[in-house]
C-alpha positions as CSV (number, residue, x, y, z in Angstrom):
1,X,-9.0,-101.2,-35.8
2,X,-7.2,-101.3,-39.2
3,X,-7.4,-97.8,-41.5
4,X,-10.0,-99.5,-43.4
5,X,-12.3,-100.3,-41.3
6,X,-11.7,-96.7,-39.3
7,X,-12.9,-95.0,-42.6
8,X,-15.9,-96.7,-43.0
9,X,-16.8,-95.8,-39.8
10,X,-16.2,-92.2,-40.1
11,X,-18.2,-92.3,-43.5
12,X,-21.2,-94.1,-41.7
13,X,-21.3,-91.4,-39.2
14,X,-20.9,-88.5,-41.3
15,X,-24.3,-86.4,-42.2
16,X,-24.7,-84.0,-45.0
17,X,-23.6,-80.1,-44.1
18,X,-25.7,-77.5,-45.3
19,X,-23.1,-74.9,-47.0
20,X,-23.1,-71.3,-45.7
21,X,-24.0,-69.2,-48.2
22,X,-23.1,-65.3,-48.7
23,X,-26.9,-64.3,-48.2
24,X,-26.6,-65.4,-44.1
25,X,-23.9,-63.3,-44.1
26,X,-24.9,-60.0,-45.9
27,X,-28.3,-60.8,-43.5
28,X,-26.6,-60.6,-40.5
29,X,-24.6,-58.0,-41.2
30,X,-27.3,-55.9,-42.4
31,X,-29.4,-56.8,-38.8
32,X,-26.5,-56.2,-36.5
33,X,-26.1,-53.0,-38.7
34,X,-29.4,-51.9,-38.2
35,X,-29.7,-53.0,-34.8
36,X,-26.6,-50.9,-33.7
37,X,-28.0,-47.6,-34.9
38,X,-31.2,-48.7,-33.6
39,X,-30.0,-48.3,-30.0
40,X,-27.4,-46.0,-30.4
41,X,-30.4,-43.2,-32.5
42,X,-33.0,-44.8,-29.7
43,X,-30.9,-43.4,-27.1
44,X,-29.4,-40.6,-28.1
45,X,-31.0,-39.1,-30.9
46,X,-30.0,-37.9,-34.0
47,X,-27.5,-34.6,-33.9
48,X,-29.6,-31.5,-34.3
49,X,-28.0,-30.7,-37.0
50,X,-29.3,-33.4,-39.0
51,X,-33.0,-33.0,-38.0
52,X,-33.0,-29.1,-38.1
53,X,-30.9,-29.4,-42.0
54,X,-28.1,-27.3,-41.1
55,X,-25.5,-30.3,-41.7
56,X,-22.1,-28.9,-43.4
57,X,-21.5,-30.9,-46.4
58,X,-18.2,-32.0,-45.0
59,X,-19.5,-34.0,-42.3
60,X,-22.5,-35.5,-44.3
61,X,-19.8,-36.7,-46.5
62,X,-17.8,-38.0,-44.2
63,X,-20.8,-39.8,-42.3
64,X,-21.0,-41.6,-45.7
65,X,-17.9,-42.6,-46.3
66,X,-18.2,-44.4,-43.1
67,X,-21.5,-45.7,-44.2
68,X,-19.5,-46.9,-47.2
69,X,-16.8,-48.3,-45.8
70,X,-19.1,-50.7,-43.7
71,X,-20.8,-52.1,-46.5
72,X,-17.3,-52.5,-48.6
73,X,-15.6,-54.3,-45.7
74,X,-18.6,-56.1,-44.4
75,X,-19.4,-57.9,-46.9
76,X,-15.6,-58.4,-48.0
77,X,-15.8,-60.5,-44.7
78,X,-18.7,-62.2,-45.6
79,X,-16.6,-63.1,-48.6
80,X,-14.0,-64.4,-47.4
81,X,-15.7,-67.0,-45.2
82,X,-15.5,-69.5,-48.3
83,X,-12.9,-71.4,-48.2
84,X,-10.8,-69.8,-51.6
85,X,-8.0,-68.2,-52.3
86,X,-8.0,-65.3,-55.1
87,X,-10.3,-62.5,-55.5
88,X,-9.3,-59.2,-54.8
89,X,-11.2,-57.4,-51.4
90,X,-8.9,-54.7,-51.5
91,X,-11.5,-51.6,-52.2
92,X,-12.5,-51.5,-48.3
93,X,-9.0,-51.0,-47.6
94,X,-8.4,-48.6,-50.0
95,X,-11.2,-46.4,-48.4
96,X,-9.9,-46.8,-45.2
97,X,-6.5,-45.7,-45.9
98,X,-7.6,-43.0,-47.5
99,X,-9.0,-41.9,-44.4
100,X,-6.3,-42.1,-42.5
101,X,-5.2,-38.9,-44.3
102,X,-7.7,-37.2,-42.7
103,X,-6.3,-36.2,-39.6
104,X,-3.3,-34.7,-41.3
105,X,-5.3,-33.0,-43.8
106,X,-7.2,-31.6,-40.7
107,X,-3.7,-30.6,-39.1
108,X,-2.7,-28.9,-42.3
109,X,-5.7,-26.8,-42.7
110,X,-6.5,-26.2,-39.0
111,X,-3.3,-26.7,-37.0
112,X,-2.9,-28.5,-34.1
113,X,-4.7,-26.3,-31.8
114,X,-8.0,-27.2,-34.0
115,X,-11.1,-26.4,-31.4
116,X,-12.9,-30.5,-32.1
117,X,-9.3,-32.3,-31.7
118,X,-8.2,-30.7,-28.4
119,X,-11.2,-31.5,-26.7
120,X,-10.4,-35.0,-25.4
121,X,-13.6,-35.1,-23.1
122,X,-16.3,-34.9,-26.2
123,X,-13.8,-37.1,-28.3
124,X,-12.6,-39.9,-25.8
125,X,-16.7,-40.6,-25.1
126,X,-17.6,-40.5,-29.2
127,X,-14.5,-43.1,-29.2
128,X,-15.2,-45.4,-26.5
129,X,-19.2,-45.3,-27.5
130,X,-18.2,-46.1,-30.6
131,X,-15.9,-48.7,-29.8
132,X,-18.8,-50.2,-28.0
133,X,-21.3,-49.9,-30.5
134,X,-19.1,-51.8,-33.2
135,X,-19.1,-54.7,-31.0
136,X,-22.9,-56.0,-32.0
137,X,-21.3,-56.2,-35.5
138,X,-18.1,-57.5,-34.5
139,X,-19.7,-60.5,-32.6
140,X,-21.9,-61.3,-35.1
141,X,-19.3,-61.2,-38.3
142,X,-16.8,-63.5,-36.1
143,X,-19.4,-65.8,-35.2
144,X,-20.7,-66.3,-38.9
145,X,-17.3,-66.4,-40.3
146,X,-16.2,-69.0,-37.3
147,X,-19.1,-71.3,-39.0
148,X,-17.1,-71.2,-42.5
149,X,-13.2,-71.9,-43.4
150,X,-11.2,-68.2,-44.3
151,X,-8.2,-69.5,-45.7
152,X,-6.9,-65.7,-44.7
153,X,-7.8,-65.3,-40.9
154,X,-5.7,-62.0,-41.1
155,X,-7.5,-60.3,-43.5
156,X,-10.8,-61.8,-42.3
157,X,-10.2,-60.4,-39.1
158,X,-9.2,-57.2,-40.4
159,X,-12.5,-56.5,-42.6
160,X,-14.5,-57.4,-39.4
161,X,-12.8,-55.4,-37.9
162,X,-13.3,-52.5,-40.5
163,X,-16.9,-53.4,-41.1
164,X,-17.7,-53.2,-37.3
165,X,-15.5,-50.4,-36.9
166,X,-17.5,-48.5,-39.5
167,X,-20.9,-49.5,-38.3
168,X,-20.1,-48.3,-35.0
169,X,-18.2,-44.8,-36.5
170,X,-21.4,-44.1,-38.6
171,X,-24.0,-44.7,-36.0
172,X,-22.0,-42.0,-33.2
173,X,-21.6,-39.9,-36.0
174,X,-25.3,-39.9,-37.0
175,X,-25.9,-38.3,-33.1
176,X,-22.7,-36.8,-32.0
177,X,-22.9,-33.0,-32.0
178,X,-19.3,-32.5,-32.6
179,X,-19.6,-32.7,-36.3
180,X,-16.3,-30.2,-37.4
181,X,-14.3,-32.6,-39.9
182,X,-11.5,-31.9,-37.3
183,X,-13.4,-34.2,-34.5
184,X,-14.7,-36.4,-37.2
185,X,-10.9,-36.9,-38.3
186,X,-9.3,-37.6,-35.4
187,X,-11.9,-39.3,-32.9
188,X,-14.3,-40.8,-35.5
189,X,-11.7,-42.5,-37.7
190,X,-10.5,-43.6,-34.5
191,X,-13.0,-45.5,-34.1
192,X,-12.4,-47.3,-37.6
193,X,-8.3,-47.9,-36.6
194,X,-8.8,-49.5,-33.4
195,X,-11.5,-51.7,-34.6
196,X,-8.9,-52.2,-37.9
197,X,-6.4,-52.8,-35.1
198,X,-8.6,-55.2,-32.9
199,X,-9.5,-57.5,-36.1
200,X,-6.0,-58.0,-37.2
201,X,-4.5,-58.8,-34.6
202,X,-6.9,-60.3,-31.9
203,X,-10.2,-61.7,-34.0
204,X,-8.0,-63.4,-36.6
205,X,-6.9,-65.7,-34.0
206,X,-10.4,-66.8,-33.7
207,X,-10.9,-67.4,-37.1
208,X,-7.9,-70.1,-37.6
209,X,-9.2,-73.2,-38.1
């Protein structure tokens, strides 16, 4: 079979593609979003001192920083699913570094010996339950940016694994009674690093194409 006649072929059996579009993505993230904090809430509840208003204003901030930083990442994934090269995603990352200063700041004000950060029993579960509760957004993100053509698997893989990261932080921190910013610094933000960690270096092999 000549080259010729090999194309024509290949055009006969090719169909029209529907393109992905954004919308699918910010949908799905928004779902696996809300369906993560579904179970987590449905299970544990919310921390008393959300329902009963006695909530420092460190720790609501905090919670919505993570809250932020899903959004900002998320759909900087969703974004980069098209296959183009340019435009900036670079606030997500800027949130998250910042952060990363907050177990340092935590150190500085609290010392090492802060009550929250030396309790490794309350902050290994909030880390491995959160770990586990990013991984509804994580599956879902991969699988919708699998179905496009990042041109950046690296970074894609990083703001998944920042968005699901987040998603997962916000929702323990929305029940987990250890609310100091010193447990929130250390454990919570955790959560956000290995997730950051995770993306970059295992999901972005996924997303090569």
């Amino acid at each position: 079979m000549n080259t010729d006649n090999l194309i024509d072929q290949l055009a006969d059996d090719a169909g029209p593609v529907r393109a992905l579009t954004p919308r699918e993505g910010q949908l799905l993230l928004a779902g696996a979003a809300a369906l993560t904090l579904t179970i987590v809430i449905g299970i544990a509840g919310l921390r008393p001192q959300l329902t009963n208003g006695t909530a420092d204003a460190i720790s609501l901030v905090v919670t919505a920083l993570f809250g932020l930083l899903s959004v900002a990442a998320g759909l900087s994934a969703v974004r980069l699913a098209q296959p183009q090269v340019g435009g900036a995603q670079g606030g997500a990352a800027w949130v998250f570094a910042a952060m990363l200063l907050f177990p340092a700041i935590s150190v500085i004000e609290h010392g090492i010996g802060s009550p929250d950060s030396s309790l490794p029993e309350l902050g290994m579960l909030c880390l491995g339950y959160g770990a586990a509760a990013s991984l509804i957004t994580a599956v879902a993100l991969t699988a919708f940016l699998r179905k496009g053509a990042p041109v950046l698997p690296e970074k894609a893989g990083f703001m998944v694994g920042l968005a699901a990261g987040s998603v997962g932080a916000f929702a323990i921190t929305l029940e987990c009674g250890g609310s100091s910013f010193a447990h929130l610094a250390f454990w919570h933000v955790g959560i956000v690093a290995f997730w950051a960690l995770v993306g970059r270096f295992g999901l972005a092999h996924l997303l090569r194409w």
